[in-house]
C-alpha positions in Angstrom: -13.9 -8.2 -21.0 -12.7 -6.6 -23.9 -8.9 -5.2 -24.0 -9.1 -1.2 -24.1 -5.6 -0.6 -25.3 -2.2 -1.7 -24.9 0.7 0.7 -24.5 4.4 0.0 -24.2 7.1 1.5 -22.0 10.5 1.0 -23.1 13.3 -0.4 -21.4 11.6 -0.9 -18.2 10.2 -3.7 -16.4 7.1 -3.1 -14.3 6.9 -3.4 -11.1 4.2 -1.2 -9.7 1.6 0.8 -11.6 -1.2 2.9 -9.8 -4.2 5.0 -11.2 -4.0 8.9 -10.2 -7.2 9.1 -8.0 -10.1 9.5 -10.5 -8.1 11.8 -13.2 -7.7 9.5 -15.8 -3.8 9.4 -16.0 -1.6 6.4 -14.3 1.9 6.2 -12.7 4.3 3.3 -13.6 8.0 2.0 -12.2 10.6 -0.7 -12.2 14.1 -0.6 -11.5 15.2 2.2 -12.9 15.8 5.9 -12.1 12.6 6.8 -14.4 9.1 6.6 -14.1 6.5 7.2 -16.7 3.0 8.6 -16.8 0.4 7.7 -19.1 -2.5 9.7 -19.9 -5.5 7.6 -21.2 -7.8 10.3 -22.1 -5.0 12.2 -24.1 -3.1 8.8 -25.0 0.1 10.6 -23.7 2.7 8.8 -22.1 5.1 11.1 -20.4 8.7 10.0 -19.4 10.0 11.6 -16.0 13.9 10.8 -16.4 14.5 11.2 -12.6 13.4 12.9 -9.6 15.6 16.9 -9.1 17.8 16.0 -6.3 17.7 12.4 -6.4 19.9 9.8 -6.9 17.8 6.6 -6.5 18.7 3.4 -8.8 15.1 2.0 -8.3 12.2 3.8 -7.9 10.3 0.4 -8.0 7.8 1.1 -4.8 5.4 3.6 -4.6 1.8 4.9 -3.3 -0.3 7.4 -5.0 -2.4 10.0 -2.2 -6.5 9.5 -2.8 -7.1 12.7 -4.6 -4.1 11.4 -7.1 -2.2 14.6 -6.1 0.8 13.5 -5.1 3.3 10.4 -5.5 5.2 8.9 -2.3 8.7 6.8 -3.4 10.5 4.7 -1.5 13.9 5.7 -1.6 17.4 5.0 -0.9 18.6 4.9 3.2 15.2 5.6 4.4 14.2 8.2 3.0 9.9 8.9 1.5 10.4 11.3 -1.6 7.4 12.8 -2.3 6.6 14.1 -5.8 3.9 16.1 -7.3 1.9 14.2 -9.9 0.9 17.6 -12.5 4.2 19.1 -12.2 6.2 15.5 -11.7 8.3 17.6 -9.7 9.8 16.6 -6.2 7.7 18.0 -2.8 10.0 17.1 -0.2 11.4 14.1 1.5 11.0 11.9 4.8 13.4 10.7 6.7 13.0 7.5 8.7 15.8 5.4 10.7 16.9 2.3 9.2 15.5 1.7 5.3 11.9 1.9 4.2 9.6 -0.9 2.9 6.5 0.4 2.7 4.8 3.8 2.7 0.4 4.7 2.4 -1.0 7.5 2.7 -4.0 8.3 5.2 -7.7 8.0 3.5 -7.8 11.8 3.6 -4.7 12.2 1.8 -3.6 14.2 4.9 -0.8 12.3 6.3 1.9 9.5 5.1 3.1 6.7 7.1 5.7 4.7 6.8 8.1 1.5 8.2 10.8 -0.1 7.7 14.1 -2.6 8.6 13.6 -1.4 12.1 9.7 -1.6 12.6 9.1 1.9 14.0 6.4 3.4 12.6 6.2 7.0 11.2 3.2 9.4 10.5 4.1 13.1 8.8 1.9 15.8 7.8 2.5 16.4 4.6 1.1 20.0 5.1 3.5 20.8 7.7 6.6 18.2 6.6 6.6 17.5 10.4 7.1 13.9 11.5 3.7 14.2 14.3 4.0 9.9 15.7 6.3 7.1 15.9 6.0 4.2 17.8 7.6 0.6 17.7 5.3 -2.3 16.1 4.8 -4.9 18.9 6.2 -7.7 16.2 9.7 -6.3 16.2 10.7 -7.5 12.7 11.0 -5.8 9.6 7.7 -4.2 8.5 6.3 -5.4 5.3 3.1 -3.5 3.8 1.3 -0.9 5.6 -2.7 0.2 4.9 -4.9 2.4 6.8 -8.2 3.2 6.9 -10.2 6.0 9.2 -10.5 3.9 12.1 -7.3 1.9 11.8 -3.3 1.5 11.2 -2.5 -1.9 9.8 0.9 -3.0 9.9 2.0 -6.1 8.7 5.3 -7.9 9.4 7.9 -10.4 7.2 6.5 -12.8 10.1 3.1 -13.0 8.9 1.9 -11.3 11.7 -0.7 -8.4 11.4 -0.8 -5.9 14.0 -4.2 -3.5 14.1 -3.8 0.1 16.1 -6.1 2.4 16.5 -5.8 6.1 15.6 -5.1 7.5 18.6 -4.4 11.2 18.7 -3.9 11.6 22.6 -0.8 13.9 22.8 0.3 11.8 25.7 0.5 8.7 23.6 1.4 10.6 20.3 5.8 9.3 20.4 5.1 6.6 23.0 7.6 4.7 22.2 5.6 0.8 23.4 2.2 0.7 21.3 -0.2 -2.6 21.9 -2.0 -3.3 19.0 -5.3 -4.1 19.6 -5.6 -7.4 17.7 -2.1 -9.3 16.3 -3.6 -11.3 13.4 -1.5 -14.1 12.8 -2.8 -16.2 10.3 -0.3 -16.1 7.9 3.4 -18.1 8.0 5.4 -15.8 5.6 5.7 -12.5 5.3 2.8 -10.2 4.3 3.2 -8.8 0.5 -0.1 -7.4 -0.2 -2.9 -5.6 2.5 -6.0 -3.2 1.7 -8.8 -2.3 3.2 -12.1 -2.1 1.2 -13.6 1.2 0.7 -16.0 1.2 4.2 -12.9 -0.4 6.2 -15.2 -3.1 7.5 -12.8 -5.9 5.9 -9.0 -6.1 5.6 -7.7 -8.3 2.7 -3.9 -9.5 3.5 -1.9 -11.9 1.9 1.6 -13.3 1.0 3.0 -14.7 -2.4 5.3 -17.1 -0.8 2.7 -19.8 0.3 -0.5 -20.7 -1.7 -3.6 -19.8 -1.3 -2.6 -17.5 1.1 -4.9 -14.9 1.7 -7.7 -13.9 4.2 -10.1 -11.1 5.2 -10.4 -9.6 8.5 -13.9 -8.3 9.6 -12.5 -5.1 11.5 -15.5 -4.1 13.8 -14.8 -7.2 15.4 -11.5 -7.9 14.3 -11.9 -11.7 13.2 -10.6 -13.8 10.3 -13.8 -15.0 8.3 -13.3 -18.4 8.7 -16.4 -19.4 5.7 -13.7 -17.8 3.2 -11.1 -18.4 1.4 -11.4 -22.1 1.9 -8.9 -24.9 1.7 -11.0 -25.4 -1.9 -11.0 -22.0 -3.3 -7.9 -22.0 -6.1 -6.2 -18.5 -5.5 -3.1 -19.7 -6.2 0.2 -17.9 -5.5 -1.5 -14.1 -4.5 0.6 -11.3 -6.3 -2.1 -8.4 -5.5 -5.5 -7.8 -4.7 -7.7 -4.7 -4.4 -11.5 -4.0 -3.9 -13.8 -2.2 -6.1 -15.0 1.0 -5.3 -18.2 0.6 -4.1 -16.9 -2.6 -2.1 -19.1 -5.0 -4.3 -16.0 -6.9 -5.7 -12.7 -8.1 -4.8 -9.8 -8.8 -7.7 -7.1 -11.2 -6.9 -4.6 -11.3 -9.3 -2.2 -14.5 -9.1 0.8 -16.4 -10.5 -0.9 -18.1 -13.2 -1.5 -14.3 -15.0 -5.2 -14.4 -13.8 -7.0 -11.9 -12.5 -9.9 -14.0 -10.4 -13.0 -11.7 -9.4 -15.6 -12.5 -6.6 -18.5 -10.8 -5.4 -18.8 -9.4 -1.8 -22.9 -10.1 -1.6 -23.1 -7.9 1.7 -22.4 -5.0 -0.2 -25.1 -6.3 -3.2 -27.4 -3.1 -2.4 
């Protein structure tokens, strides 16, 4: 494919860049108290020296919502700071117990969750700011990555282990404190650094950096591993991200070796 353009950010090494939904502009952070925002339809880039009100070192983790509205940072002791992408002004903030490690919005953009060193689980409406579920992951260890689609809550573990819950909005279970997953996927040995659901939410990609060739997709409907791929065979490498296209017909795994390896789905060849 042939390279589109090439842009610079000074003085900071990336470690997380995300497109703003479909509006042509894209977010990207290190570890520094500065982010910058790139426009590629203008060929602006935009530096946003810190977030009002905040005193975060690293602003090195973050999400973007579905619409590409708003940014979600993890911050310092727990805390979700939530920014508005146009303005690059801060919305509010989140506060969890213990320290956050991974935040995702909801599919809708409606709601953030978010987990951490103590491997509750949090849901908030952003509309309202209110914190409306929490309940413990069954794994008990730190939480890792989280991903959600409309059917589901994954929440993966520095274990390996990948719990599945269902969106369950009975009020008598909403702040039940014990929550049984309704499949623990546990066929990873080190902790989970990458998770997505494709588009449809049939299949959930996990993986973990730490181990090669460490990556496998869970058919959700019936909440299996495919067991036909990856294969012992297929050279992923060391997995450092993956995501799926939009109509679900590829999947990009990008790995230690600087490649970005592409396969075709074929179900979704339509």
């Amino acid at each position: 494919s042939q390279k589109v353009h090439g842009i610079h950010f000074p003085t900071l090494p990336i470690h997380s860049a995300a497109f703003l939904g479909d509006t042509g502009s894209v977010v990207v952070s290190g570890r520094r108290p500065f982010f910058y925002m790139y426009d590629m339809v203008a060929g602006k880039i935009d530096k946003v020296p810190n977030i009002q009100g905040r005193k975060e070192k690293s602003l090195e983790k973050f999400t973007t919502s579905p619409d590409g509205r708003l940014i979600a940072f993890i911050g310092n002791d727990g805390y979700i700071i939530l920014v508005e992408a146009k303005s690059k002004m801060w919305v509010a903030d989140f506060k969890m117990n213990g320290s956050a490690r991974a935040v995702s919005f909801s599919p809708d953009g409606d709601f953030i969750i978010a987990s951490g060193s103590d491997g509750d689980v949090y849901r908030w409406d952003i509309r309202s700011k209110k914190c409306i579920d929490r309940f413990q992951n069954q794994d008990g260890t730190i939480t890792s990555f989280l991903s959600e689609s409309s059917k589901f809550t994954a929440v993966a573990a520095e274990s390996g282990v990948v719990n599945l819950y269902n969106h369950d909005k009975t009020p008598s279970l909403l702040f039940q404190k014990a929550r049984a997953p309704i499949k623990s996927i546990m066929n990873l040995h080190t902790s989970v650094d990458h998770m997505r659901f494709n588009p449809t939410g049939d299949i959930l990609a996990i993986s973990s950096q730490r181990e090669k060739d460490s990556l496998k997709l869970v058919h959700t409907p019936t909440q299996t591993v495919f067991s036909n791929w990856p294969t012992s065979k297929t050279p992923l490498g060391y997995v450092y991200s993956l995501d799926f296209s939009p109509g679900s017909k590829f999947m990009a795994v990008g790995n230690d070796k600087g490649k970005c390896l592409l396969y075709k789905l074929s179900h979704y060849d339509t």
